[in-house]
C-alpha positions as YAML, in Angstrom:
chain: A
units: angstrom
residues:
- id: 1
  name: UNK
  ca: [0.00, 0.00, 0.00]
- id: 2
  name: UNK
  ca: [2.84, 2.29, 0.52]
- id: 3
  name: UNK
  ca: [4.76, 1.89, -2.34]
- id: 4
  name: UNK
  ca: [1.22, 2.66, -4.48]
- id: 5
  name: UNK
  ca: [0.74, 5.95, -1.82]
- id: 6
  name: UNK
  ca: [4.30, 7.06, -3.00]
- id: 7
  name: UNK
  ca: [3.97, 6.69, -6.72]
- id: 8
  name: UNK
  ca: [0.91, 8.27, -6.68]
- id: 9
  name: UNK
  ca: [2.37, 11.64, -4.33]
- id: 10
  name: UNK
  ca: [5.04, 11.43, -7.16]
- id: 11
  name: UNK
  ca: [2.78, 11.41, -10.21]
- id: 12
  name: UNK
  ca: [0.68, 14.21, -8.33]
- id: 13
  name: UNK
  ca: [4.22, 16.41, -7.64]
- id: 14
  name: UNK
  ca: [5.54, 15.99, -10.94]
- id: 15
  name: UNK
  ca: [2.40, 16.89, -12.87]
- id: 16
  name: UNK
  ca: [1.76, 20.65, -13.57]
- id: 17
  name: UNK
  ca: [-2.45, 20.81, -14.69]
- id: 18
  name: UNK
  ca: [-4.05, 23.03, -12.05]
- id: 19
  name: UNK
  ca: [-6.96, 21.70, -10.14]
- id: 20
  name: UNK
  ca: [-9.58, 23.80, -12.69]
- id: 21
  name: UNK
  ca: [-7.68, 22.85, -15.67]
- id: 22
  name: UNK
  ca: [-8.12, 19.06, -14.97]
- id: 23
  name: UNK
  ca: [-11.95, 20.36, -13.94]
- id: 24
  name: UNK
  ca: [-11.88, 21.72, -17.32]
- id: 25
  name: UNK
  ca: [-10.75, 19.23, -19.57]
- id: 26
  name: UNK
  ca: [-13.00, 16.55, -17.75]
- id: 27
  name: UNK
  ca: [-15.92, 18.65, -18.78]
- id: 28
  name: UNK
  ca: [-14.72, 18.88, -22.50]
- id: 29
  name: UNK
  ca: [-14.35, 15.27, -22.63]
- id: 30
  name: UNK
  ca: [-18.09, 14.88, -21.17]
- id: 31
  name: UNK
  ca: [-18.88, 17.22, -24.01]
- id: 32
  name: UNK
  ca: [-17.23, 15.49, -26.63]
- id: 33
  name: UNK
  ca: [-18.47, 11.98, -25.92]
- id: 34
  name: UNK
  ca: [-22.29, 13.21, -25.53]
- id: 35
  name: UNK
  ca: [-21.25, 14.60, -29.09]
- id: 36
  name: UNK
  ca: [-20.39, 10.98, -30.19]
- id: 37
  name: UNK
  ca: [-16.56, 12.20, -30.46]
- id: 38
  name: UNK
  ca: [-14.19, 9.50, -29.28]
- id: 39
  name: UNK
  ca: [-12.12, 11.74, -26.03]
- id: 40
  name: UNK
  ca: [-8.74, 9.43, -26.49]
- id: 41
  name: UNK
  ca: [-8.05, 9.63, -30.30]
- id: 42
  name: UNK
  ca: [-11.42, 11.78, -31.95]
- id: 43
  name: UNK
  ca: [-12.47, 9.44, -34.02]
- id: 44
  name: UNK
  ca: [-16.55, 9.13, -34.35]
- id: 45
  name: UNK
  ca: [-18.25, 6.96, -31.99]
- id: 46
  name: UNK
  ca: [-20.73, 4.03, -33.58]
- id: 47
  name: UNK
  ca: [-23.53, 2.47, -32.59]
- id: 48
  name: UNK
  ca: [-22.61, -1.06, -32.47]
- id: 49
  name: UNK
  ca: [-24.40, -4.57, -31.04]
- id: 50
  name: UNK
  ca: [-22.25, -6.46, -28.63]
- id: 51
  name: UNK
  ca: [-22.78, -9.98, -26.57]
- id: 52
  name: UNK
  ca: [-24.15, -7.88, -23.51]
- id: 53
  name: UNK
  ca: [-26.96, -5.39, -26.23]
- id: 54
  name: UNK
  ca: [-25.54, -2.17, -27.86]
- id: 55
  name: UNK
  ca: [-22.77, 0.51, -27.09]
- id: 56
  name: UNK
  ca: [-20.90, 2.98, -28.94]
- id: 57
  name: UNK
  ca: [-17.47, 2.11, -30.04]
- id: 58
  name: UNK
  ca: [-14.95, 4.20, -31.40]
- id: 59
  name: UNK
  ca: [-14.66, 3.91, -35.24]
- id: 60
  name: UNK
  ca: [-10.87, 3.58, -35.13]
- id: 61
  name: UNK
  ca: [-11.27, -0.17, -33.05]
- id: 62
  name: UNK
  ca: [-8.41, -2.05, -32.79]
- id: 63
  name: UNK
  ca: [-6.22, 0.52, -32.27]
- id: 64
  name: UNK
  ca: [-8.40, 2.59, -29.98]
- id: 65
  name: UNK
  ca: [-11.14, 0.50, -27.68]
- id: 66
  name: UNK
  ca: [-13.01, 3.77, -26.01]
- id: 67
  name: UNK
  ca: [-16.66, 2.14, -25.70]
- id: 68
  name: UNK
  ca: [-19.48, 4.19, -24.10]
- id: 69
  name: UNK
  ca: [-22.88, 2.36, -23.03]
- id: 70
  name: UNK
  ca: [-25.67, 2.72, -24.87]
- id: 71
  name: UNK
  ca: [-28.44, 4.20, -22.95]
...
């Protein structure tokens, strides 16, 4: 547990995004993936049918596997 506490203080000192900023760019991803925009690579998002019913899927799958559940 400790040695996961200290990465984590490090990954926190080292990174320089404000508290707002990361705020910020959570609600632009939102945004983007309620406008069917993959967030990771912004490719378009697709309807597809999988085992467990349907869920978007990036268009760029294999090399990018961002799914969102279809409501």
């Amino acid at each position: 547990m400790k040695t996961i506490y200290d990465c984590l203080i490090s990954a926190k000192a080292s990174c320089n995004i404000t508290k707002n900023e990361h705020i910020k760019e959570i609600y632009e991803m939102k945004e983007s993936i309620n406008n069917n925009i993959c967030p990771r690579c912004g490719g378009n998002l697709i309807e597809k049918a999988g085992k467990y019913g349907k869920f978007f899927g990036c268009e760029n799958y294999p090399k990018c596997k961002f799914i969102k559940k279809s409501k």
